[in-house]
MARSELUM-885802 format. One record per atom (N, C-alpha, C, CB): y, z, x. Coordinates in pm, whole numbers. Glycine has a CB too. Layout:
BEGIN
<py=Y; pz=Z; px=X>;
...
***
This chain:
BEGIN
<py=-117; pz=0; px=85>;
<py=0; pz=0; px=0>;
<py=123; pz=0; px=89>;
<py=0; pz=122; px=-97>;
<py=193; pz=-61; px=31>;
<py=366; pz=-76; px=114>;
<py=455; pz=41; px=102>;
<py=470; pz=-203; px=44>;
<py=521; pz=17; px=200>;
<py=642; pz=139; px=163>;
<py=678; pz=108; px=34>;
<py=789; pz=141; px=259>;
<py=696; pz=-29; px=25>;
<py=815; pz=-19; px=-98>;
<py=740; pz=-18; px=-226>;
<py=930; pz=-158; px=-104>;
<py=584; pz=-18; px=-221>;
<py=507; pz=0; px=-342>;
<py=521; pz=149; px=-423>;
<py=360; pz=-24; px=-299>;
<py=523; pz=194; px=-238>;
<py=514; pz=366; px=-263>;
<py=630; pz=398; px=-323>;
<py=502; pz=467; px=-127>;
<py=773; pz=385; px=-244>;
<py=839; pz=409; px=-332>;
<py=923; pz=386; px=-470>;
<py=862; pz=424; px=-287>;
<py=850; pz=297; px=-503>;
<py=895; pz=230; px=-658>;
<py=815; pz=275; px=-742>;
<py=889; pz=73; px=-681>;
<py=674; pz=298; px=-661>;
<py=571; pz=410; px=-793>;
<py=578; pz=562; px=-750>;
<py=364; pz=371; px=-796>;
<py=669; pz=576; px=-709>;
<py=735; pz=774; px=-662>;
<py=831; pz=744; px=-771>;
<py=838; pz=836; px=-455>;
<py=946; pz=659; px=-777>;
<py=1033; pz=643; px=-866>;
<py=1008; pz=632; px=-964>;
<py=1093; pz=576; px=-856>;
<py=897; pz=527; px=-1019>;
<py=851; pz=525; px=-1134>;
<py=762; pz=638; px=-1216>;
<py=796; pz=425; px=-1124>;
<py=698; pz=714; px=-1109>;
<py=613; pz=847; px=-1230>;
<py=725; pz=971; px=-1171>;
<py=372; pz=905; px=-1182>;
<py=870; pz=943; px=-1100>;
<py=954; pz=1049; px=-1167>;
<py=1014; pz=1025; px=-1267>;
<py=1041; pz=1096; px=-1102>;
<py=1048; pz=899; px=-1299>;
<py=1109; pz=857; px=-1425>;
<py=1054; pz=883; px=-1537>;
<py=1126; pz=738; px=-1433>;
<py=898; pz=834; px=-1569>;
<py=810; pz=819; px=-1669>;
<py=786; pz=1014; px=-1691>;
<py=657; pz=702; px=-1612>;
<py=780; pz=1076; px=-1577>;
<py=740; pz=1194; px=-1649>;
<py=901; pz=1254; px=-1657>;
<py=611; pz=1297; px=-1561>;
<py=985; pz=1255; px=-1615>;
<py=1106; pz=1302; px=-1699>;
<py=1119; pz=1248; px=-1859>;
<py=1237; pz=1251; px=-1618>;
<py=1125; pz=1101; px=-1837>;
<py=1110; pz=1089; px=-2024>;
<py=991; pz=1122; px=-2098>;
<py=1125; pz=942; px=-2079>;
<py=887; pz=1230; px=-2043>;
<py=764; pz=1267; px=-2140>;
<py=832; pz=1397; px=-2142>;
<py=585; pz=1258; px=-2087>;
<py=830; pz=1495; px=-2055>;
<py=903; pz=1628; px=-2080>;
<py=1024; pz=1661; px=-2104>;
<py=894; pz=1693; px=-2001>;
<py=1161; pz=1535; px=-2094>;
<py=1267; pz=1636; px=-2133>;
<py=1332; pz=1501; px=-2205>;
<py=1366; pz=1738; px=-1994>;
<py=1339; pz=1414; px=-2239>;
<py=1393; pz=1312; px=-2268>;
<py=1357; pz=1342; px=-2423>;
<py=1346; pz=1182; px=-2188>;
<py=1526; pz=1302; px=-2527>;
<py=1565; pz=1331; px=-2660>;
<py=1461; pz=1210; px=-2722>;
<py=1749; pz=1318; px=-2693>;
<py=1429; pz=1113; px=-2656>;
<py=1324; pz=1016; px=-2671>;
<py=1211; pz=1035; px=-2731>;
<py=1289; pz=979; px=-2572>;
<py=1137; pz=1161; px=-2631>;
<py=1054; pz=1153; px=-2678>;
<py=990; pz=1286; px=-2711>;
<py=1003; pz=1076; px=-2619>;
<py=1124; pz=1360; px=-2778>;
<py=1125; pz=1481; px=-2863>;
<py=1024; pz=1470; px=-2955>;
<py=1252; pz=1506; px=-2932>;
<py=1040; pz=1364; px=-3012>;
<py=928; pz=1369; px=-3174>;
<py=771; pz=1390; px=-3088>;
<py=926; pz=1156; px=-3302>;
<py=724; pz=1316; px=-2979>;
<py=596; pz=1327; px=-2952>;
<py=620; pz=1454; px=-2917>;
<py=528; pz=1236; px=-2859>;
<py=698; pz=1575; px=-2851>;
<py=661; pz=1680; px=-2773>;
<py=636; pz=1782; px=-2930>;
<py=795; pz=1731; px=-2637>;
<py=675; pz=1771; px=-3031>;
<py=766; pz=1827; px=-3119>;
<py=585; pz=1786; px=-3204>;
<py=965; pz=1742; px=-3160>;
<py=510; pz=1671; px=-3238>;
<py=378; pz=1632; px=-3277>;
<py=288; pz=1712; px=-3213>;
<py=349; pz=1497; px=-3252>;
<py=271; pz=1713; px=-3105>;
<py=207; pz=1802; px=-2986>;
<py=219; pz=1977; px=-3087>;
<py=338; pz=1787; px=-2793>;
<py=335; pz=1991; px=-3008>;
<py=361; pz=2159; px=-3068>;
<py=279; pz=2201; px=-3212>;
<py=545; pz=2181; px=-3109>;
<py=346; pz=2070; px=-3275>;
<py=284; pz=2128; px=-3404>;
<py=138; pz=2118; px=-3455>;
<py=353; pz=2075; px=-3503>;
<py=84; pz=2020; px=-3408>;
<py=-69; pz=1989; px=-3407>;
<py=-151; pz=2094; px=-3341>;
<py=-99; pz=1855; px=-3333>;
<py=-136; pz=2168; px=-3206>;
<py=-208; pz=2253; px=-3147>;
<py=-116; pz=2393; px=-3151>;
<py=-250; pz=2197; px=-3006>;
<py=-10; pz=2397; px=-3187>;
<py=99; pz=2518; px=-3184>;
<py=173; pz=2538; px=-3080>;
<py=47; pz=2640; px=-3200>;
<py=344; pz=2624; px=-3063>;
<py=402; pz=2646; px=-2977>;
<py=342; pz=2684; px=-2864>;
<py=472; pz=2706; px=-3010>;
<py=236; pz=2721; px=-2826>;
<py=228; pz=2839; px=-2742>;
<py=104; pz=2758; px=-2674>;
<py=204; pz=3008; px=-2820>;
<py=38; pz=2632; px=-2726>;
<py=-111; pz=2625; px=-2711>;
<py=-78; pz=2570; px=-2538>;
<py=-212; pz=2499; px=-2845>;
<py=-206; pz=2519; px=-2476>;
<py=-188; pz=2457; px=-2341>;
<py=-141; pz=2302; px=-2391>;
<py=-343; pz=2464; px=-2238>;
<py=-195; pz=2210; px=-2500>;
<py=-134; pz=2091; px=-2499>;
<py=0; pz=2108; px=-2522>;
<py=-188; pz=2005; px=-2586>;
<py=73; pz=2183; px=-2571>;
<py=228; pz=2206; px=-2563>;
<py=282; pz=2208; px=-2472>;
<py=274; pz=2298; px=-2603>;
<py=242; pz=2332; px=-2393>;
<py=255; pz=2341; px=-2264>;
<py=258; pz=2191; px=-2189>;
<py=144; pz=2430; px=-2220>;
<py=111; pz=2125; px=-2169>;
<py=125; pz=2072; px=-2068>;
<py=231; pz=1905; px=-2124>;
<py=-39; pz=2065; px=-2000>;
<py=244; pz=1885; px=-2229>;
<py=354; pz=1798; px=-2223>;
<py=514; pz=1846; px=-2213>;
<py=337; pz=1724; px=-2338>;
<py=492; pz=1936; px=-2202>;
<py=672; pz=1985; px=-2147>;
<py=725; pz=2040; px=-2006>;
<py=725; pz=2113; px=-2234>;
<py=579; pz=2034; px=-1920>;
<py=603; pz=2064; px=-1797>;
<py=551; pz=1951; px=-1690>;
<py=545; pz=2195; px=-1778>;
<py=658; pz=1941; px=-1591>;
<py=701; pz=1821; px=-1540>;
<py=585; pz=1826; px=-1416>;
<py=877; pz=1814; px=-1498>;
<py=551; pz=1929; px=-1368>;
<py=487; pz=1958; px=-1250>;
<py=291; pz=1915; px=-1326>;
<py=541; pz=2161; px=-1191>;
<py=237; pz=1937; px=-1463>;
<py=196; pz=1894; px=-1530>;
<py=169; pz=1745; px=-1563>;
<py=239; pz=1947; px=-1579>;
<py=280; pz=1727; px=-1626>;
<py=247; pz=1567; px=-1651>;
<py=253; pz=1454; px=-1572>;
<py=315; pz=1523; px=-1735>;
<py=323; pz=1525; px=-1409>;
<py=315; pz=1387; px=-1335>;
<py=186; pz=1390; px=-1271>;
<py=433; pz=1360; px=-1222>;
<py=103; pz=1487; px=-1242>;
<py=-47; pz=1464; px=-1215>;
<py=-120; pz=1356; px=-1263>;
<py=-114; pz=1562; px=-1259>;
<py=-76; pz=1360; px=-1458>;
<py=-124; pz=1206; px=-1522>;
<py=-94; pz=1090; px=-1448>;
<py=-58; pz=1172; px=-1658>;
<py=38; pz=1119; px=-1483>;
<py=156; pz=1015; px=-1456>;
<py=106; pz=971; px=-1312>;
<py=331; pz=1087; px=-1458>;
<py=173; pz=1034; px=-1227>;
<py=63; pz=965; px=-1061>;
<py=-53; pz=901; px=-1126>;
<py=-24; pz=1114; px=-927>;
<py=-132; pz=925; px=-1149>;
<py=-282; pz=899; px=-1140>;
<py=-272; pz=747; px=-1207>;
<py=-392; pz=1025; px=-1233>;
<py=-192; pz=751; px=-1332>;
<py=-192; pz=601; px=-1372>;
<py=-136; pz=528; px=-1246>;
<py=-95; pz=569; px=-1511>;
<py=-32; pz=539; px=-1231>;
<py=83; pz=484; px=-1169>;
<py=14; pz=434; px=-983>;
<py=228; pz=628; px=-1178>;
<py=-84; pz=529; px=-1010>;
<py=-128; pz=510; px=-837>;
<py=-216; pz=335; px=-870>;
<py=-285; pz=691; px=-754>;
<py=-354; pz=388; px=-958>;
<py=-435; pz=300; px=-992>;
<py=-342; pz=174; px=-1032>;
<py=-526; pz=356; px=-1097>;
<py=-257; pz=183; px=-1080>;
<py=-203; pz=54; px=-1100>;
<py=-149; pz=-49; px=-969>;
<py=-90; pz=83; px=-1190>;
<py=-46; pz=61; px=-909>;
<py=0; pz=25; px=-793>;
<py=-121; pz=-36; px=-653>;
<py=80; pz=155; px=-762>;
<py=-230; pz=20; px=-724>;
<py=-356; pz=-21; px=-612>;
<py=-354; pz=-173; px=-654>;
<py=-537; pz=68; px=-636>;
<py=-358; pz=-195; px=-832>;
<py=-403; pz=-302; px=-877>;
<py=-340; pz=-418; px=-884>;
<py=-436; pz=-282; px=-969>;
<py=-244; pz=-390; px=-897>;
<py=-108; pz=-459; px=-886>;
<py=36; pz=-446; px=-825>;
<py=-84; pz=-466; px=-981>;
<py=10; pz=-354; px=-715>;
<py=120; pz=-366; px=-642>;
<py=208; pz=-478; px=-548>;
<py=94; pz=-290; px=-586>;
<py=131; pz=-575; px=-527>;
<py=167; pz=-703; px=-473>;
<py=250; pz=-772; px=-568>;
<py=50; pz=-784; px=-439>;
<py=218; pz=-725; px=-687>;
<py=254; pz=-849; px=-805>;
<py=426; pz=-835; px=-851>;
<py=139; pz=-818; px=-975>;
<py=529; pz=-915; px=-871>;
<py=611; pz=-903; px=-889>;
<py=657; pz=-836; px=-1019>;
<py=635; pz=-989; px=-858>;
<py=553; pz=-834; px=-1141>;
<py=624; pz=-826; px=-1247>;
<py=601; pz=-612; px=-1208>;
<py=544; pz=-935; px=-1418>;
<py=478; pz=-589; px=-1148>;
<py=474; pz=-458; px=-1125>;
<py=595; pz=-429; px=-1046>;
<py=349; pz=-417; px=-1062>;
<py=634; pz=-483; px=-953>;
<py=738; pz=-430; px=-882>;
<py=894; pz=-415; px=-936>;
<py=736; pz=-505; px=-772>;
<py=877; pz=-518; px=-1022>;
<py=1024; pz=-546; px=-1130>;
<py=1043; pz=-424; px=-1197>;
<py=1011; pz=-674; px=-1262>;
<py=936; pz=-427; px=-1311>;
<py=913; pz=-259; px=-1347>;
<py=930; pz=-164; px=-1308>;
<py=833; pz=-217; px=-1360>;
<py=865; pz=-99; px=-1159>;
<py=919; pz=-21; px=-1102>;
<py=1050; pz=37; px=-1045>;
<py=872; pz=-34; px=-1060>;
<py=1067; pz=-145; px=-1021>;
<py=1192; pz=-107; px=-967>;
<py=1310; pz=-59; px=-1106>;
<py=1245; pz=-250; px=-869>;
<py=1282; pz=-115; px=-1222>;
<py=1366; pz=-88; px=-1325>;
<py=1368; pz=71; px=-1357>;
<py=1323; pz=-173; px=-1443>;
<py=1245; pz=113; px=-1350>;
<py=1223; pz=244; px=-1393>;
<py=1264; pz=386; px=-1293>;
<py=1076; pz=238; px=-1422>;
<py=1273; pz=286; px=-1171>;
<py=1327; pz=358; px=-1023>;
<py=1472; pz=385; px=-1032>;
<py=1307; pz=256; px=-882>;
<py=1534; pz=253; px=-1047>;
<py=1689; pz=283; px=-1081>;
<py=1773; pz=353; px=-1186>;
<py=1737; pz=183; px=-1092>;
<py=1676; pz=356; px=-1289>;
<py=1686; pz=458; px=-1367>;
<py=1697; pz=592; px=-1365>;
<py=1624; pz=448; px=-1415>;
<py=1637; pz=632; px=-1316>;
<py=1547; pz=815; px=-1230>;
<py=1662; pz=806; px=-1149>;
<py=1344; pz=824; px=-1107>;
<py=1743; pz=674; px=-1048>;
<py=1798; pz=754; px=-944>;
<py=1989; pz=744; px=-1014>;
<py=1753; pz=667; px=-755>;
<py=1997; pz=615; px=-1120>;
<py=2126; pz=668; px=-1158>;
<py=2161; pz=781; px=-1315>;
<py=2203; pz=527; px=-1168>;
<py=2021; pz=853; px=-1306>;
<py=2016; pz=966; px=-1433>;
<py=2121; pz=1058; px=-1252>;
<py=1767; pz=1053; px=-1531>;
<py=2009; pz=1114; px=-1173>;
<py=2029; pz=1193; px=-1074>;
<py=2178; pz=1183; px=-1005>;
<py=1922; pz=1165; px=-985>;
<py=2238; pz=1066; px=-985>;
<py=2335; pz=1083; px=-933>;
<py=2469; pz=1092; px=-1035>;
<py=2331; pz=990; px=-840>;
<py=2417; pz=1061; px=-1180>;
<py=2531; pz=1070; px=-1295>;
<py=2567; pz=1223; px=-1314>;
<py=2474; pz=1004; px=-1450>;
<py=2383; pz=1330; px=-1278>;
<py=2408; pz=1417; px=-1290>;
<py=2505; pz=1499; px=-1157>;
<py=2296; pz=1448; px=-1333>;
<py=2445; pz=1502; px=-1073>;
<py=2506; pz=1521; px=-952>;
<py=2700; pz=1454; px=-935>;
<py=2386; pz=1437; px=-846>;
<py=2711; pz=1406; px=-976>;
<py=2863; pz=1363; px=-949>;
<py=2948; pz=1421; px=-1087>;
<py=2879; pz=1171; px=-931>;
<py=2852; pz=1434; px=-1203>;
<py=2949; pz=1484; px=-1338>;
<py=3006; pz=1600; px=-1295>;
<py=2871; pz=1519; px=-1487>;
***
């Protein structure tokens, strides 16, 4: 794998698991979760914690990047989902 595979799928499962745990996005799924197993259960838990869901998140993101990391439309993606993650971080950081 390339540097730049690596870091476009580092960028990409920080992005993807920020919008599973804290993103207004995707409130309704965390909010389905809660209520299906309850506040308190471990599936609650583990979709609202970031250290949690990027374990998934890697794991797709790796296998893919094995599978298709050469390929442009994977790298486009990444890279979309990369620049994202890094101008959330610096919008926050400079507000």
């Amino acid at each position: 794998m390339s540097a730049l595979v690596f870091l476009l799928s580092l960028g990409t499962v920080c992005r993807v698991t920020r919008f599973i745990t804290k993103d207004a996005l995707a409130a309704r799924f965390r909010s389905r979760v809660a209520d299906r197993f309850g506040d308190d259960s471990q599936q609650a838990y583990l979709v609202s914690c970031g250290w949690c869901v990027s374990v998934w998140v890697a794991a797709a993101v790796t296998a893919l990047a094995y599978w298709a990391g050469d390929e442009t439309w994977y790298q486009a993606g990444a890279m979309v989902l990369t620049l994202s993650y890094l101008t959330g971080l610096a919008g926050n950081w400079l507000d």
